[in-house]
VOPAGU-2260 file (C-alpha; in pm, 1 decimal, decimal comma):
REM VOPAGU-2260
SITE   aa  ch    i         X         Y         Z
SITE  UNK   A    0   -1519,3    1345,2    -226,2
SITE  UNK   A    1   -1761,8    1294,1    -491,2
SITE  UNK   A    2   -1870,4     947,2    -619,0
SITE  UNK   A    3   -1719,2    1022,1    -951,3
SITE  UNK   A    4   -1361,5    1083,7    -780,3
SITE  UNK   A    5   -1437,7     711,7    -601,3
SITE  UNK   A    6   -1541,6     556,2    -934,1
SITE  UNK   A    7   -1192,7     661,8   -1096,6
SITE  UNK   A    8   -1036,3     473,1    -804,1
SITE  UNK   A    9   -1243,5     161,5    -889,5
SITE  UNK   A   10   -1167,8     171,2   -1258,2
SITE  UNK   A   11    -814,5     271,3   -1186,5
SITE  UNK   A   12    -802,4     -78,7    -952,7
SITE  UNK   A   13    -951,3    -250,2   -1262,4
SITE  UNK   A   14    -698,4    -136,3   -1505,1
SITE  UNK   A   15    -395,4    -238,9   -1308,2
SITE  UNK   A   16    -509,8    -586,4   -1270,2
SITE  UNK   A   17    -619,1    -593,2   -1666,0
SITE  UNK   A   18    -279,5    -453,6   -1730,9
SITE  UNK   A   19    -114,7    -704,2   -1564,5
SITE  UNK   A   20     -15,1    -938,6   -1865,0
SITE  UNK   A   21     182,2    -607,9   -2051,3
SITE  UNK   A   22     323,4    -516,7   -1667,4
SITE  UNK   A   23     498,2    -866,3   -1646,4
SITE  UNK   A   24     636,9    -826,4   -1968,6
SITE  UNK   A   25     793,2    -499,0   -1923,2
SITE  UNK   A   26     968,6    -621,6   -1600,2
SITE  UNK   A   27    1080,0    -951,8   -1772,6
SITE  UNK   A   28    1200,9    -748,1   -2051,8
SITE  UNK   A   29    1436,4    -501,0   -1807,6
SITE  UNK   A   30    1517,6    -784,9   -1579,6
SITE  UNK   A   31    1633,0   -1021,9   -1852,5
SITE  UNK   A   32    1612,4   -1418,6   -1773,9
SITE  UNK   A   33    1674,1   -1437,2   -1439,4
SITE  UNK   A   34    1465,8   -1694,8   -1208,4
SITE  UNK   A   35    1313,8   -1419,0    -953,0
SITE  UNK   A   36    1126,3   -1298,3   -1281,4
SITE  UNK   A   37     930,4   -1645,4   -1257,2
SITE  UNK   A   38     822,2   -1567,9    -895,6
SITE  UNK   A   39     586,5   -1319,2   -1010,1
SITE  UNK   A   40     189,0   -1348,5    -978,6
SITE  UNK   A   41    -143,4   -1165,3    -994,9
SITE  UNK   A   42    -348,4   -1277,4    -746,8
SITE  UNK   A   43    -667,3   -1073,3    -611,8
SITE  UNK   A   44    -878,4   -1203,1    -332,3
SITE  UNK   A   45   -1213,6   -1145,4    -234,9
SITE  UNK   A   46   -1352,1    -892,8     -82,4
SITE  UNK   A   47   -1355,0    -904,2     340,4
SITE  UNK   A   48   -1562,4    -712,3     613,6
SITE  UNK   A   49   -1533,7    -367,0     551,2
SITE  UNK   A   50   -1314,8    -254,9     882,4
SITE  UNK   A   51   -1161,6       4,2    1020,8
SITE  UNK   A   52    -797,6     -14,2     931,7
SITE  UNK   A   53    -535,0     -82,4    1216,7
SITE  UNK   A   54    -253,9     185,9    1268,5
SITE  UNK   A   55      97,5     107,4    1379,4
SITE  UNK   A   56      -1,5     218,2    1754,8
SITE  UNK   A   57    -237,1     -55,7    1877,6
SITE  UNK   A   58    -491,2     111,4    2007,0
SITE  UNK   A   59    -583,0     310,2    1699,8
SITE  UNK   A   60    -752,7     251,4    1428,5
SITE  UNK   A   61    -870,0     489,0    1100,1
SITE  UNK   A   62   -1197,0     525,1     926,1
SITE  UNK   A   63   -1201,1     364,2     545,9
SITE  UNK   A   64   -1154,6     697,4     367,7
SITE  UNK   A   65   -1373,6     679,8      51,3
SITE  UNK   A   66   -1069,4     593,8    -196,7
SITE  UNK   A   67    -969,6     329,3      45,2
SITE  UNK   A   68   -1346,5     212,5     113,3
SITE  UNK   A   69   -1353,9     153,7    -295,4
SITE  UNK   A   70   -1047,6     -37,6    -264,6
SITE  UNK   A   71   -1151,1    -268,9      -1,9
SITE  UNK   A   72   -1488,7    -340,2    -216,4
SITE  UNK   A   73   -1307,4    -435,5    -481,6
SITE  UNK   A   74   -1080,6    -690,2    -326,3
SITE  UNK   A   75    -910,2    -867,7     -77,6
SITE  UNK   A   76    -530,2    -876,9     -80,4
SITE  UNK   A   77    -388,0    -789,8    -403,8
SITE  UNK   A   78     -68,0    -961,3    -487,1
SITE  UNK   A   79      67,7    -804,9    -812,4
SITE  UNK   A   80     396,7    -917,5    -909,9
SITE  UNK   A   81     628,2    -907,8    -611,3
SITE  UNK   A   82     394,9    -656,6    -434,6
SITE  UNK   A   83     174,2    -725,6    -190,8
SITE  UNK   A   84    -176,0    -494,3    -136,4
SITE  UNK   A   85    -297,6    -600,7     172,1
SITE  UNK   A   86    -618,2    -601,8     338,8
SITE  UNK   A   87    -693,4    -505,8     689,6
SITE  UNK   A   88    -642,5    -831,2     842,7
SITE  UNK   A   89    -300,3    -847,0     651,1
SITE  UNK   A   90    -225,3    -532,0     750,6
SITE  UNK   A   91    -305,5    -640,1    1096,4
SITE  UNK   A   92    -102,6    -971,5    1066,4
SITE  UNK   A   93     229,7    -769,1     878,6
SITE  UNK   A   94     251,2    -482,7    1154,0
SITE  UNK   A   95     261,8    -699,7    1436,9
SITE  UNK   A   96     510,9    -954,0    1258,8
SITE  UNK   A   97     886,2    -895,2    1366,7
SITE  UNK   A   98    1065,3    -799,0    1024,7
SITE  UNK   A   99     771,9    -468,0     946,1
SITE  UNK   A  100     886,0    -417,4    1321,7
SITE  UNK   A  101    1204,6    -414,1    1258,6
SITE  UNK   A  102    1212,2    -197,9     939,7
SITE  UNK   A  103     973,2      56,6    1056,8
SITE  UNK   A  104    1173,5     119,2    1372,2
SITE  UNK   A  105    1487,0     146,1    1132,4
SITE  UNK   A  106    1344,0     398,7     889,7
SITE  UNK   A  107    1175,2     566,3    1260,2
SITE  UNK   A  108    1578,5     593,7    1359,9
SITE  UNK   A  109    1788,6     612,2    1069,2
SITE  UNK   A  110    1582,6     740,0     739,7
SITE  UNK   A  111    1581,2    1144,5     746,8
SITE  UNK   A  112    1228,9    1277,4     697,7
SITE  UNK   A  113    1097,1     937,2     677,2
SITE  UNK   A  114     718,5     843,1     774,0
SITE  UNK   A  115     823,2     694,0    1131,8
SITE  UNK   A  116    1063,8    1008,1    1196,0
SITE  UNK   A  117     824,1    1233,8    1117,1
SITE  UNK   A  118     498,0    1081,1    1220,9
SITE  UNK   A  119     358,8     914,5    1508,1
SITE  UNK   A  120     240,4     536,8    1529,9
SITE  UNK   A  121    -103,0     652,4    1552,2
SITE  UNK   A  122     -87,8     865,3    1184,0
SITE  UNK   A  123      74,8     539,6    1007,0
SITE  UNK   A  124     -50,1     234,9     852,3
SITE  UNK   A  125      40,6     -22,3     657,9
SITE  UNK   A  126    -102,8     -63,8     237,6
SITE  UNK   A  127     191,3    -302,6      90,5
SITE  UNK   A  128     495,8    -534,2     148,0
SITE  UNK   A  129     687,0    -675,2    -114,8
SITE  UNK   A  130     735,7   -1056,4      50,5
SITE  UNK   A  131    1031,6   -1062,3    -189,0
SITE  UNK   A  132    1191,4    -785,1    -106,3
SITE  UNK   A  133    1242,8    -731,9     297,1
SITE  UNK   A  134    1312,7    -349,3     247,9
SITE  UNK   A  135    1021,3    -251,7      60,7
SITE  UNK   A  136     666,2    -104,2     272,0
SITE  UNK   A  137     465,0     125,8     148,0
SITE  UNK   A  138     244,5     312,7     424,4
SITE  UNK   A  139     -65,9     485,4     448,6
SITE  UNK   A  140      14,1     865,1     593,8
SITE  UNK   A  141    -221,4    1047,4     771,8
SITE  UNK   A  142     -67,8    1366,3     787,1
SITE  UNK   A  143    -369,4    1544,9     871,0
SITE  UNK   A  144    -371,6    1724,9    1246,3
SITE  UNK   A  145    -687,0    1566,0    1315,1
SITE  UNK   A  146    -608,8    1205,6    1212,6
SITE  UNK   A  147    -947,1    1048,7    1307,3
SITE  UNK   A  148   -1160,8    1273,7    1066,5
SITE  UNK   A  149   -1432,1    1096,6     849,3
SITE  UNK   A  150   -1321,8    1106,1     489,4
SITE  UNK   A  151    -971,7    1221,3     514,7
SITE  UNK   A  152    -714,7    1035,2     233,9
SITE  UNK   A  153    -422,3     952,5     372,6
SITE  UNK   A  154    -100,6     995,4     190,1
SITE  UNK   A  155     108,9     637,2      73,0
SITE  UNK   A  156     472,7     670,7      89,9
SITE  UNK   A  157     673,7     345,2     -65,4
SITE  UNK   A  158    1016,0     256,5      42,2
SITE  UNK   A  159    1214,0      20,5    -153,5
SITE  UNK   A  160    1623,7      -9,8     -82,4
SITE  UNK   A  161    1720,7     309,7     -48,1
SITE  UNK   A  162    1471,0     479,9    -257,0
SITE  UNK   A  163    1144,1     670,1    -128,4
SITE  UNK   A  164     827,5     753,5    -310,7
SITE  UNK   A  165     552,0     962,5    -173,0
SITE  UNK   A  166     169,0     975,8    -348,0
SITE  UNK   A  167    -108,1    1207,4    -236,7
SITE  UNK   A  168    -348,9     935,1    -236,7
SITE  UNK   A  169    -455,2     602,7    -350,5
SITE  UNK   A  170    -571,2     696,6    -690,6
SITE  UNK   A  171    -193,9     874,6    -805,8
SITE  UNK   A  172     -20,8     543,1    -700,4
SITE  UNK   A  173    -253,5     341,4    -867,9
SITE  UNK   A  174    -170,2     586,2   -1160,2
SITE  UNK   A  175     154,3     550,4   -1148,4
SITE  UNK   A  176     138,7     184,4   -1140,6
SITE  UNK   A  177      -8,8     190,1   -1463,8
SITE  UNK   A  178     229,0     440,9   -1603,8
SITE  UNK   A  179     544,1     236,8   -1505,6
């Protein structure tokens, strides 16, 4: 990937947290006055150690892929309105607790063509919860064969309820956050 491609990310990153304000709005304005609206927040944390990030299977871990690298530079956890962008240490702390247990091993059994049915532990990690929302992960897919190659992006695949949405890489769901 070329640095302009990584730049895009960056300023992609920038533009959902400046759009924040007219985001908020728009879900206010479809959820009508209802208190769950006041629960939302934009809060972005620092930046922490650039680290490998942790895989469902324990003993694996994947290289920061550029796009993801970018990310990490940017900011710590990103908690955008009920979503949560985690970090590695929160993705760390969220795989090991009991509920992401729970629901991954769910989707793993009962979700046709899901991430956990159709990939191993070692291919999956964890970009987002919604702390709101006990259904709703969105993973980071390595689909590749060779899941430990430098550079590779990995997919993200969001689940929500009973709905599924699957993004090529960092930079299209950051698009589509904007676009939404």
């Amino acid at each position: 990937m070329q640095r302009s491609d990584q730049q895009s990310v960056r300023s992609l990153l920038e533009s959902v947290v400046a759009d924040y304000p007219s985001y908020e709005r728009r879900v206010q304005h479809a959820a009508g006055p209802i208190p769950a609206v006041e629960e939302m927040s934009l809060d972005v944390g620092e930046p922490s150690d650039l680290v490998p990030i942790p895989t469902f299977d324990s003993g694996t871990r994947k290289n920061l892929s550029p796009m993801l690298r970018d990310r990490m530079e940017s900011a710590g956890e990103i908690r955008r309105g009920y979503d949560l962008w985690l970090d590695a240490e929160g993705m760390q702390r969220h795989i090991l607790s009991d509920y992401v247990q729970s629901l991954h091993q769910s989707l793993r059994t009962h979700w046709e063509r899901s991430a956990p049915m159709l990939f191993p532990d070692d291919h999956l990690g964890l970009f987002g919860v919604s702390p709101g929302d006990p259904s709703a992960l969105t993973y980071l897919v390595w689909t590749n064969d060779r899941p430990k190659k430098q550079g590779l992006e990995p997919q993200l695949w969001l689940y929500s309820g009973m709905s599924e949405v699957k993004f090529a890489d960092l930079a299209e769901l950051l698009r589509w956050c904007l676009a939404k």
